[in-house]
C-alpha positions in Angstrom: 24.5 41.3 149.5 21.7 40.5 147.6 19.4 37.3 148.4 17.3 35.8 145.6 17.0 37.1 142.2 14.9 39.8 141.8 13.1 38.3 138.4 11.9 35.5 140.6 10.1 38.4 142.9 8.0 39.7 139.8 6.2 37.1 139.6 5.0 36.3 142.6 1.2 36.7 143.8 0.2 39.0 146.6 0.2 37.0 150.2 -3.5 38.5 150.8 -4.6 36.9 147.2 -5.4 40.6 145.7 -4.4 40.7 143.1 -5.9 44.0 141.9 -4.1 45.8 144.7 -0.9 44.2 143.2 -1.1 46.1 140.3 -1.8 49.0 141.3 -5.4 49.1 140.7 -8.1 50.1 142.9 -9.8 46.7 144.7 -13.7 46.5 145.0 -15.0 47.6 148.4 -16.2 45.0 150.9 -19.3 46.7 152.1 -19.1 44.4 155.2 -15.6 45.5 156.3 -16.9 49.3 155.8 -19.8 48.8 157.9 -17.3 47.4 160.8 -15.2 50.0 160.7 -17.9 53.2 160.7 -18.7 54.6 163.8 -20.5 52.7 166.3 -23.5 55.5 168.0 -23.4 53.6 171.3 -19.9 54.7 172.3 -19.5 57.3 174.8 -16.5 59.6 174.7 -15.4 61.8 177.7 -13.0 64.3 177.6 -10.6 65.3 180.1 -11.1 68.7 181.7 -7.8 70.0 180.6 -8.9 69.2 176.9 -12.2 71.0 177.2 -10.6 73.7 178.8 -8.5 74.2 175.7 -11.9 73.4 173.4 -13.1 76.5 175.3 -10.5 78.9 174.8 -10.2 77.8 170.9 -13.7 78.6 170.8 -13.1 82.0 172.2 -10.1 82.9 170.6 -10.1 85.9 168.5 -8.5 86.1 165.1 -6.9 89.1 163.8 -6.2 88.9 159.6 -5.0 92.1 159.9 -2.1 91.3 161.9 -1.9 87.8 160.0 -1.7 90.0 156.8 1.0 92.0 157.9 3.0 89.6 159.3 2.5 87.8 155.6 3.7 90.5 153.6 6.7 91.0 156.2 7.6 87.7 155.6 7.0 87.9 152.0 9.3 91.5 151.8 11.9 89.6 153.6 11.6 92.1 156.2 10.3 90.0 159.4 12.6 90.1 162.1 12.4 86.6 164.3 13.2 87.8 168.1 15.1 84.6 169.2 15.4 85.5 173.1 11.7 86.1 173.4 11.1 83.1 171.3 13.4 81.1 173.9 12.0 82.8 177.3 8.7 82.0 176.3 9.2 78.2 175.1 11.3 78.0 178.8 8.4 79.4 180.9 6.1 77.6 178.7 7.7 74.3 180.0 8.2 75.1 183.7 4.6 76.0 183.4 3.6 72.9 181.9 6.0 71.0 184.9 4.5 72.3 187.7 7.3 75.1 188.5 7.2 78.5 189.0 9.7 80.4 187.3 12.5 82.3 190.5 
């Protein structure tokens, strides 16, 4: 069921009073608004240690395009086999690990 007729909803102006945003065009920039939303210098930010431990082992991690090109081109040849049971003991270890048990 439809309420109102949609002919009436054409012409009505945007709530916020832009009207360039209503059709479709870009609206001028308040300068004032940007200013209030940069970044404010006196703002501290503290990470917790499990996130810099993982900022430290991104940092250290090695990259192999060698294996990523092979695994590319396996893909591409339609010859990359997916090992489902590894895929699902690993995601399974991966979240008794992140639960605080030890696998029996």
């Amino acid at each position: 069921m439809k309420i109102g007729n949609p002919a009436d909803k054409r012409n009505m102006a945007p709530v916020d009073g832009n009207v360039a945003q209503a059709k479709g065009e870009r609206a001028p920039v308040d300068k004032a608004k940007a200013a209030a939303t940069s970044a404010d210098p006196s703002v501290k930010v503290q990470l917790s240690s499990g996130a810099e431990a993982l900022r430290g082992t991104a940092e250290n991690a090695e990259f192999d395009a060698a294996k990523v090109e092979r695994i590319s081109q396996a893909i591409s040849d339609g010859s990359f086999q997916v090992n489902a049971e590894a895929i699902a003991d690993k995601l399974i270890a991966n979240a008794q690990e992140l639960l605080g048990k030890t696998p029996r």
